[in-house]
C-alpha positions in Angstrom: 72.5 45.9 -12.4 75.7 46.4 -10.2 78.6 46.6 -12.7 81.3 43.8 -11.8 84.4 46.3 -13.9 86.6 42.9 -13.3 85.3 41.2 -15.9 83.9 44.2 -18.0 87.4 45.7 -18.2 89.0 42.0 -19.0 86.3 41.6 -22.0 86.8 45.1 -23.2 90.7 44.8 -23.1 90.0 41.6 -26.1 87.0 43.4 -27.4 87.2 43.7 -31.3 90.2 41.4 -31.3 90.1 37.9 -33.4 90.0 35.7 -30.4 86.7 33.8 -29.2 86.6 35.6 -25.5 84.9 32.7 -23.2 83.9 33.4 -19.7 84.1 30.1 -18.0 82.5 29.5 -14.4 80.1 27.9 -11.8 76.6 28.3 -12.2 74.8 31.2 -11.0 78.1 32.6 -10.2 76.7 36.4 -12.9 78.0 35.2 -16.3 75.0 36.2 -17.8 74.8 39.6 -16.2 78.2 39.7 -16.9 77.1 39.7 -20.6 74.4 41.3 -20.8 76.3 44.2 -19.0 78.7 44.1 -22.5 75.8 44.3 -24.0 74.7 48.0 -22.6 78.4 48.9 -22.9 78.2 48.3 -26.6 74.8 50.0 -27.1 76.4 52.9 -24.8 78.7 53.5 -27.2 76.9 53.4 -30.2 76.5 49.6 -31.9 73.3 49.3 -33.4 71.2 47.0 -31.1 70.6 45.3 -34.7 74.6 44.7 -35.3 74.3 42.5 -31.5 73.1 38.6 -31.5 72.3 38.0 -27.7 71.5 34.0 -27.4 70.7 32.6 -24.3 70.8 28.7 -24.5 68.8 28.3 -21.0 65.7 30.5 -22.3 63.2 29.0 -24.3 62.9 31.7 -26.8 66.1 29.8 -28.5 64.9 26.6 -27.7 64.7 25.9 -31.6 68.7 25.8 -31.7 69.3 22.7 -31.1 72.8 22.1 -32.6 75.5 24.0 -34.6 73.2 23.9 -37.9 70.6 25.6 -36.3 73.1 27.8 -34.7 74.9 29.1 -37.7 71.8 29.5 -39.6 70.3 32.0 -37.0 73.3 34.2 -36.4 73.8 34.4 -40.3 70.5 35.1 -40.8 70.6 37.7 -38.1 73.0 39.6 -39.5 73.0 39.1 -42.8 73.2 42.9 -44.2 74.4 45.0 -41.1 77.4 47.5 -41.4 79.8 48.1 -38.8 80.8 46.2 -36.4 78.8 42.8 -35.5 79.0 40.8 -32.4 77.9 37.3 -31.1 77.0 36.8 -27.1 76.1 33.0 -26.6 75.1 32.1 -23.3 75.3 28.7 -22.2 76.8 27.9 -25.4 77.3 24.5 -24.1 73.3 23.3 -24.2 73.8 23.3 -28.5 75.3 19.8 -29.6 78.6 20.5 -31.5 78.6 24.5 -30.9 82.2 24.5 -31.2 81.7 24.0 -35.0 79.4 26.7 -35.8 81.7 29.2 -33.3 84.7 28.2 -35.5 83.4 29.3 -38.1 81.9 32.1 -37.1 85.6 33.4 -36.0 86.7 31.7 -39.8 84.2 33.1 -41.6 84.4 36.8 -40.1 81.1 37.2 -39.3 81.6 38.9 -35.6 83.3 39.6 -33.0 82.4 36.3 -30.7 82.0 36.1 -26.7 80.5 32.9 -24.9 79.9 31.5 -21.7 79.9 27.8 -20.3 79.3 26.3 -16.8 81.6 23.0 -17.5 85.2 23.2 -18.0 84.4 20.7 -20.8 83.7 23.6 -22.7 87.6 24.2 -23.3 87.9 20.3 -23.7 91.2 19.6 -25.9 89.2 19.1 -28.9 87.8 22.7 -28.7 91.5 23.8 -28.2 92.6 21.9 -31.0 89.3 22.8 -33.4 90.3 26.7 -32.8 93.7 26.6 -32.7 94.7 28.7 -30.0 92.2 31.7 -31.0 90.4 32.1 -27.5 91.2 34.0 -24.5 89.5 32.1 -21.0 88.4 34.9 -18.7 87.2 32.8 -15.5 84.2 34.3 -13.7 83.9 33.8 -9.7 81.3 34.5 -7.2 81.4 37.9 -5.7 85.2 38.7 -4.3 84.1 40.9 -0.5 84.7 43.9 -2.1 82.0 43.0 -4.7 79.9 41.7 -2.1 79.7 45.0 -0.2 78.8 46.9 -3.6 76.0 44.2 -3.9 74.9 45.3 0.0 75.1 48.6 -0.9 77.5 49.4 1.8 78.2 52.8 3.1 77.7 53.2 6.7 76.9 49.8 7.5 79.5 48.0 9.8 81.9 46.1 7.6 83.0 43.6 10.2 79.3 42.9 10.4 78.9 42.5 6.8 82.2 39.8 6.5 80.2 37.9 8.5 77.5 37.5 6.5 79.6 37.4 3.6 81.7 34.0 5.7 78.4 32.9 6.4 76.5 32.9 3.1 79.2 33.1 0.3 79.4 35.3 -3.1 76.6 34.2 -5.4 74.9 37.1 -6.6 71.1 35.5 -6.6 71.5 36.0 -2.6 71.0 39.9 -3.0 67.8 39.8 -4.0 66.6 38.1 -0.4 66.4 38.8 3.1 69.6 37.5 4.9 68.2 34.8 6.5 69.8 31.6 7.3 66.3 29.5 5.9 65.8 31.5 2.7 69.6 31.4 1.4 70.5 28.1 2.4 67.4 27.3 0.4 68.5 28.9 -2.4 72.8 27.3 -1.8 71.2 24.0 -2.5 69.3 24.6 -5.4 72.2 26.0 -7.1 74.2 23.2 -5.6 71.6 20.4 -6.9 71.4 21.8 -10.3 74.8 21.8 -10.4 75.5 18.0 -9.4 72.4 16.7 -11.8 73.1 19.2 -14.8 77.1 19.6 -15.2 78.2 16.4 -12.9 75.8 13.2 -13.4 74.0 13.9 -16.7 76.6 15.3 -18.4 78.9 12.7 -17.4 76.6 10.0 -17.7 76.9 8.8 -14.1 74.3 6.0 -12.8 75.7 6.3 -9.1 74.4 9.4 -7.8 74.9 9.0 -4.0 78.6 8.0 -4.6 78.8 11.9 -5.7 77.0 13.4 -3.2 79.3 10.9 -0.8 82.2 12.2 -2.7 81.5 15.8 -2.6 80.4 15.6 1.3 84.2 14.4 1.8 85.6 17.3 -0.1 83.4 19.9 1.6 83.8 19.0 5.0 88.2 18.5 4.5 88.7 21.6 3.0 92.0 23.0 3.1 92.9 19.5 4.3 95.6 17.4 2.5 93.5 14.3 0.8 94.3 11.6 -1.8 92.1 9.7 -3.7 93.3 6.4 -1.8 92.2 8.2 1.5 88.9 8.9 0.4 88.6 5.6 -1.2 89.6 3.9 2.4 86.9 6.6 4.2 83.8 5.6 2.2 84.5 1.9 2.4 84.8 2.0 6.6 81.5 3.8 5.5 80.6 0.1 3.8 80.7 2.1 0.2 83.1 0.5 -2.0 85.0 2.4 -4.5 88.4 2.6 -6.1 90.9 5.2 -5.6 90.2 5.4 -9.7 86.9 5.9 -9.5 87.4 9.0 -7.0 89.7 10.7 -9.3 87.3 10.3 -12.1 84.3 11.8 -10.2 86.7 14.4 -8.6 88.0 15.8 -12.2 84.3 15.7 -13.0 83.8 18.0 -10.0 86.3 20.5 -10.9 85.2 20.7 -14.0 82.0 22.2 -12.5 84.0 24.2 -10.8 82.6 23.2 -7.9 86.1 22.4 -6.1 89.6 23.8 -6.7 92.6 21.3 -6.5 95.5 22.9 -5.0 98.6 21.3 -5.6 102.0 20.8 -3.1 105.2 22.0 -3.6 108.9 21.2 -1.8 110.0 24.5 -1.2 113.2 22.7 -0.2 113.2 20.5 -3.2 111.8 23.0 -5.8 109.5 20.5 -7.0 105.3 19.9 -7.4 104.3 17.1 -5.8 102.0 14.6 -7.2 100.1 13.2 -4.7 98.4 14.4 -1.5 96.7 18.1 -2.5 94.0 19.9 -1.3 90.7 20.5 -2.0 88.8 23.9 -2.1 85.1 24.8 -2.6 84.0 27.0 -5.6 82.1 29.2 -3.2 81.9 29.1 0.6 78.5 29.5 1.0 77.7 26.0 -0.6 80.2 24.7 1.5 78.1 26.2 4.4 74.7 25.6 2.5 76.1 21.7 2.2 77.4 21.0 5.9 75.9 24.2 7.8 78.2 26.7 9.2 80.0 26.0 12.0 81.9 27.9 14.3 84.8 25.5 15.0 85.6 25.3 11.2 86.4 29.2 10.7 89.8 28.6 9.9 89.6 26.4 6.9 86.4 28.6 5.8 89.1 31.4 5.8 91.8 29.5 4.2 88.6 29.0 1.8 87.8 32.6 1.2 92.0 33.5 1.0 92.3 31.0 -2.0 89.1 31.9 -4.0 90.2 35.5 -3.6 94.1 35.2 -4.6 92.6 33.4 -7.9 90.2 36.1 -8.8 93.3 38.5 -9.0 94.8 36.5 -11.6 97.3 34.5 -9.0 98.5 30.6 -9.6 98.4 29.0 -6.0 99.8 26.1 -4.9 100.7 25.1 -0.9 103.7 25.1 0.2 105.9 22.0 2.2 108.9 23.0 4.2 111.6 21.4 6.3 110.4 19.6 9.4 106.6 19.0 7.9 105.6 22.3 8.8 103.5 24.0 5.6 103.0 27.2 3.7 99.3 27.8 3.1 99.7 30.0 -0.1 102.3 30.6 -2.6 100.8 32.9 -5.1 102.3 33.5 -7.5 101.9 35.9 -10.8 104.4 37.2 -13.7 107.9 38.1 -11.2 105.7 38.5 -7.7 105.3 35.7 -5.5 103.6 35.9 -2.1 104.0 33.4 0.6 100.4 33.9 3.0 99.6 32.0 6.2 96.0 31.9 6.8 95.2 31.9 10.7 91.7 33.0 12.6 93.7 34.5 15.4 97.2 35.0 16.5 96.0 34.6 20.5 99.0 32.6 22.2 102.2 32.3 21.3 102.4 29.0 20.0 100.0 30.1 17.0 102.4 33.0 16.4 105.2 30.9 16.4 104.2 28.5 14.1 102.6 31.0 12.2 105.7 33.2 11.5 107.9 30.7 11.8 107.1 28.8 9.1 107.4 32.0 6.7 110.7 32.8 9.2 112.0 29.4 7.4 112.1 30.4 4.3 114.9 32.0 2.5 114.5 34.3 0.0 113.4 38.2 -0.2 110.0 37.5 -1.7 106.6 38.9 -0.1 105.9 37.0 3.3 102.0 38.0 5.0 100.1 36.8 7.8 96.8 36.9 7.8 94.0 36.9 10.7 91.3 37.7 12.4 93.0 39.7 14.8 92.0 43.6 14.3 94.8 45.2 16.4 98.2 43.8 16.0 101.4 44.8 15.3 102.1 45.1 11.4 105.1 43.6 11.2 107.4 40.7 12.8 111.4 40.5 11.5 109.4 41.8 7.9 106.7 39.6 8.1 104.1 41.6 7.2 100.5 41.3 9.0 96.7 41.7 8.0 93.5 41.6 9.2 91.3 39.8 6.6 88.4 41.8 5.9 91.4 44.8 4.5 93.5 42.3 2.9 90.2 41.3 0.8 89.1 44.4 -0.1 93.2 46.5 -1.0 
C-alpha cells in the first residue's frame, strides 16, 4: 500500500486525544486504506494487534452487527481485559442503524480511542453533532491530489506532462492503479463507482422513487461545471426537456448530492460589496474522472475540467473557496482562503492572444488589496510575473 502521509499525519496529530476522529468522503475515494494504514502505524509502534478493533461494516465477516446493541456488545467484548492503550476503527460506520449511540458511549465510557469513516455527509447530521457535543474532529478524505497520483504511477522518469494527462483524463480514485490505462477498462470501473454511489448514498438512503430525475439532475451538474446555475435554471432546463420539477425539488436532490460528495457547491462573493451571495453558485464534481466517466472527455471542455481539478486541489490543502464577482460582471475564479492567507487564482487553459491575457490579469489587476494574485495555465513557457501577478503552469502549481 502507497502511504497517503495527508491523512496519516492529520489522524496522528488527534491520535490518543478524546475526540471521535471521522474521515468523511466519496466512495472508493481510500478511506479504508486510509485506516487500515493507521492500523500498521499503531502495530509499528508497538500496540498489541489484540488492544485494535478493526470493523468493516461493508464485509460480511460483521454482517451480525446490525445496530448499536450489537455494536457495543462486540467492541466491549473485544476488549474486555486489554492493558494499554485500546482503539476502535469502524469502517462504514454508517451501514449500523443508530451507530452514533454506541460511538458516544464508547468516547463516554472510555473504552478507546475511536476513528470512523462514512461515505454520506449524513454521518455528521446535526443530531450526531448535538449527541457528541462537539467531541469530533472531521478529517475529509479526497481522491488522489496529482502529486498522489504520480506516487500511485510510480513515477520517476516517466514524462510528467504525459502523466497529467492521464490524470485530466481519468481522475484520482485509487482503484484505477490496479488496471491498464485504458479508456474501456476505467471508464468501466468510473461508473460503477458512480452507480453505487447514486443507488447506495443518494436514492435508497434518501428514499427517492424518481430515479431518472437524479441521473437528469446530476447530468446537468456534470456537464455545467464551473458554470453559474440556480435551481430555477435547472428547473426551467429539464421542463423544455418535457420533465417537470420544481426549483424545490432540485435543491432537495442537489443537497442530497453533496452529501455524497459527489458535487461541491461553491458559493459567490461581491468583492466590491464584501458580501456572499445567495443565489446563482457553482457546481463542482467530487472527482473529474466521473465527470469524464459520466459525459466522456472532451477536448473543448478542458478549461472547466481545469477549473475542476484547481478547486478539488485548493480544498485538499485545507482552503475555503468561494468565486469571486467584481465590478463590470467580470469574475474571480478562486478566492481561497485559509487562517490570514488568501489567494485570488484565475484558472485559464492557455494565455494564447491577448484578449485572454487581458481578461485574465485584468480581472486580478481590479482588485485592490496586497493579497496573493496567480494565474494559472497550460502554458509551459511564459513569463512569471505581470505588474505582480504571479504565473503557473498547472501541472507545478499541483504538485509545490
Amino acid at each position: 500500500m502507497i502511504k497517503r502521509t495527508l491523512y496519516i499525519n492529520k489522524l496522528l496529530k488527534y491520535l490518543d486525544k478524546p475526540v471521535i476522529k471521522v474521515l468523511t468522503g466519496i466512495r472508493r475515494c481510500g478511506k479504508s486504506t486510509i485506516l487500515k494504514l493507521l492500523y500498521d502505524e499503531l502495530v509499528t509502534k508497538g500496540t498489541p494487534e489484540e488492544n485494535i478493533v478493526f470493523i468493516n461494516h461493508e464485509s460480511l465477516e460483521f454482517g451480525f452487527i446490525k445496530n448499536y446493541e450489537d455494536l457495543y456488545k462486540f467492541v466491549k467484548g473485544s476488549l474486555k481485559g486489554k492493558k494499554g492503550k485500546k482503539y476502535i476503527i469502524l469502517d462504514e460506520v454508517q451501514e449500523v442503524e443508530k451507530w452514533e449511540k454506541a460511538v458516544s458511549s464508547f468516547l463516554s465510557d472510555g473504552v478507546g480511542d475511536i476513528v470512523i469513516t462514512g461515505s454520506n455527509a449524513h454521518l455528521l447530521s446535526s443530531e450526531l453533532a448535538t449527541l457528541l457535543r462537539g467531541r469530533y474532529i472531521e478529517i475529509p478524505v479526497y481522491t488522489l491530489s496529482f502529486s498522489e497520483f504520480l506516487d500511485f504511477r510510480q513515477v520517476k522518469d516517466k514524462n510528467i506532462d504525459d502523466e497529467f494527462k492521464n490524470y485530466l483524463r481519468y481522475g484520482g480514485f485509487p482503484g484505477i492503479h490496479k488496471m491498464d490505462f485504458e479508456d474501456e477498462m476505467i471508464v468501466n470501473y468510473l461508473n460503477s463507482i458512480l452507480n453505487t454511489v447514486i443507488l447506495k448514498d443518494v436514492i435508497e438512503r434518501n428514499s427517492i422513487r424518481d430515479a431518472s430525475l437524479v441521473e437528469q439532475i446530476i447530468k446537468y451538474l456534470t456537464d455545467n461545471c464551473g458554470n453559474v446555475s440556480s435551481a430555477k435554471g435547472i428547473s426551467d432546463y429539464l421542463k423544455s426537456q418535457n420533465v417537470k420539477v420544481s426549483p424545490d425539488t432540485v435543491i432537495n436532490y442537489i443537497s442530497y448530492l453533496e452529501k455524497a460528495f459527489m458535487f461541491h457547491k461553491v458559493n459567490r462573493y461581491d468583492l466590491k460589496g464584501k458580501k456572499w451571495l445567495e443565489i446563482n453558485n457553482k457546481f463542482y464534481s467530487g472527482d473529474i474522472g466521473l465527470r469524464n466517466g459520466l459525459i466522456g472527455y472532451r477536448e473543448n471542455d478542458i478549461s472547466g475540467v481545469l477549473e475542476n481539478l484547481i478547486y478539488l486541489e485548493l480544498i485538499r490543502r485545507g482552503y475555503k473557496v468561494g468565486t469571486g464577482v467584481i465590478s463590470g460582471g467580470g469574475e474571480i475564479d478562486f478566492i481561497a482562503e485559509k487562517q490570514n492567507e488568501k489567494i485570488y487564482i484565475q484558472v485559464t487553459y492557455l494565455l494564447a492572444s491577448e484578449s485572454t491575457v487581458k481578461r485574465e490579469f485584468g480581472s486580478l489587476e481590479a482588485i485592490n488589496d496586497n493579497y496573493k494574485k496567480i494565474v494559472l495555465s497550460l502554458d509551459k513557457f511564459y513569463p512569471e510575473d505581470r505588474n505582480g501577478i504571479q504565473r503557473q503552469y498547472i501541472p507545478d502549481f499541483c504538485i509545490s
